[in-house]
Phi, psi and omega in degrees: 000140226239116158293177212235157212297174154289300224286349183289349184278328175291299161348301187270354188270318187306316190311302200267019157283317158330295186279355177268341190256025168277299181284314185257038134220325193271339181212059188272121175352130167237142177298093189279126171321089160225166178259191194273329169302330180288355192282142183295158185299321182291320188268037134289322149341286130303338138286319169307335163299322185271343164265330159335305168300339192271295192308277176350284175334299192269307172093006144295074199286323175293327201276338182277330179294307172318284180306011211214345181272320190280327171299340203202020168051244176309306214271045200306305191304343201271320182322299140333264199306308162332322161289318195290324187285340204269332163309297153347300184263323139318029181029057170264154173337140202271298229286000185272332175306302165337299177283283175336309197291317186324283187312250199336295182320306175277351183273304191328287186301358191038030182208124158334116184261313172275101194327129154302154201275149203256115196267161152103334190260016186275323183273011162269298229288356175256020159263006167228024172263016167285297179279359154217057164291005182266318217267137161246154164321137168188151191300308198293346206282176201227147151026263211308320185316274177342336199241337161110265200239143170310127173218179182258326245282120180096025162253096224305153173280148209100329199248123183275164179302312170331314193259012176291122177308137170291136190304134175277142215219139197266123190282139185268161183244124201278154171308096185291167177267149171285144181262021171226143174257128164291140171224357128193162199230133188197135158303151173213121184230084169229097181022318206248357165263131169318149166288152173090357194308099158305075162281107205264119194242093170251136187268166156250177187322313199258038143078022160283156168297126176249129180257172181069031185268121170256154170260070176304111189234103165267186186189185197265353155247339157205196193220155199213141189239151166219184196229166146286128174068057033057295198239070187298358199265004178251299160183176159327283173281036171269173166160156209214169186169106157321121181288075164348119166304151199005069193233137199232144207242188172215146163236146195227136170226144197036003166075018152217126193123162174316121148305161185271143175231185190053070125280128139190180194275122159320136176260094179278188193196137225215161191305340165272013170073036177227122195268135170217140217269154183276197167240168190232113166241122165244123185267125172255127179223175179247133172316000000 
């Protein structure tokens, strides 16, 4: 076997003192700056799903406003709902949509739709479930209730009841009241519309259009949800959802407060004297 010349080893030794002083001086790696806004739209996509999904959990609306700030600066809410529609119409799970509009809806509003989660009751019940397989769990109950008969028992030695930490005790969580008011209801009969047209406007206090809003719309056989800011080229707070003639319907927003109910489509009569069913226009505002 033919050793290979010096001078081809003085070569490859010179190429690679070259390409090392190539690298680490004439042209050395630079630490480039960038943010989380600079990421392509699909994979943005996928973080408003895992913070949405995070938010549904915790019911952390600030730390969810924050991450969403670095993705999408200002525009969080146009972002959100724009993912919840586009899911939508690629047929993805309805709860992911969900949660996108939930979020885009609570950014709006600056205030948590969502109860925070109740901590604490997995470690009563397993330190009082010797002594109260009797009892049910209830807001009202006290301690003493809880623990059944006075004891020491799970209590480290040294330590008096007195100076014992108090027991964690499960706080209900109140009912919100609604937070959209019907402020007006109006028929609607005009030709140049599908028939049956539900057209739903929810406003905020100072009368802007709110997106990311769900809409519950039930009957006596089944019930169905839509969203606000769907169709921005109408407005923000719009959303529509066809009626069935003679079906009578109940709607809900945000899935807390009374439904408005006896929704149905109206019967007009157009100048030949051919009856066709009308529409429904409702303005929803927050109090």
């Amino acid at each position: 076997m033919k050793r290979l010349p010096w001078q081809w080893g003085l070569a490859l030794l010179t190429g690679i003192c070259l390409g090392l002083a190539y690298a680490w001086v004439v042209a050395p790696m630079r630490d480039a700056k960038t943010s989380p806004s600079s990421l392509r739209s699909d994979f943005k996509d996928e973080f408003h799903s895992a913070i949405a999904s995070a938010y549904a959990a915790t019911g952390d609306l600030e730390r969810a406003r924050a991450r969403m700030a670095l993705l999408e600066g200002s525009n969080a809410v146009q972002a959100l709902t724009a993912h919840a529609q586009r899911s939508l119409a690629a047929g993805e799970p309805f709860g992911r949509a969900q949660q996108l509009a939930q979020l885009a809806s609570d950014l709006q509003a600056g205030v948590s739709s969502i109860p925070p989660p109740t901590r604490g009751i997995q470690q009563i019940n397993t330190l009082t479930s010797a002594a109260t397989r009797s009892i049910e769990l209830d807001s009202t109950l006290t301690a003493e209730a809880l623990i059944g008969t006075p004891t020491n028992a799970g209590i480290p030695s040294g330590t008096s009841p007195a100076t014992q930490p108090p027991l964690v005790t499960r706080t209900p969580i109140p009912s919100p009241s609604s937070p959209f008011q019907l402020v007006d209801r109006q028929e609607s009969c005009d030709p140049a519309l599908p028939d049956g047209l539900l057209q739903v406007t929810i406003l905020d206090r100072e009368g802007r259009p709110l997106a990311g809003i769900e809409i519950t719309i039930t009957w006596s056989q089944g019930e169905e949800r839509f969203f606000t800011g769907l169709q921005p080229e109408i407005s923000d707070g719009y959303a529509d959802y066809l009626m069935q003639a003679g079906t009578s319907y109940s709607v809900r927003v945000a899935r807390v407060g009374a439904p408005v109910s006896g929704l149905s489509a109206p019967s007009c009569d157009d100048s030949g004297a051919t009856t066709y069913s009308g529409g429904l226009q409702l303005t929803f505002r927050e109090p």
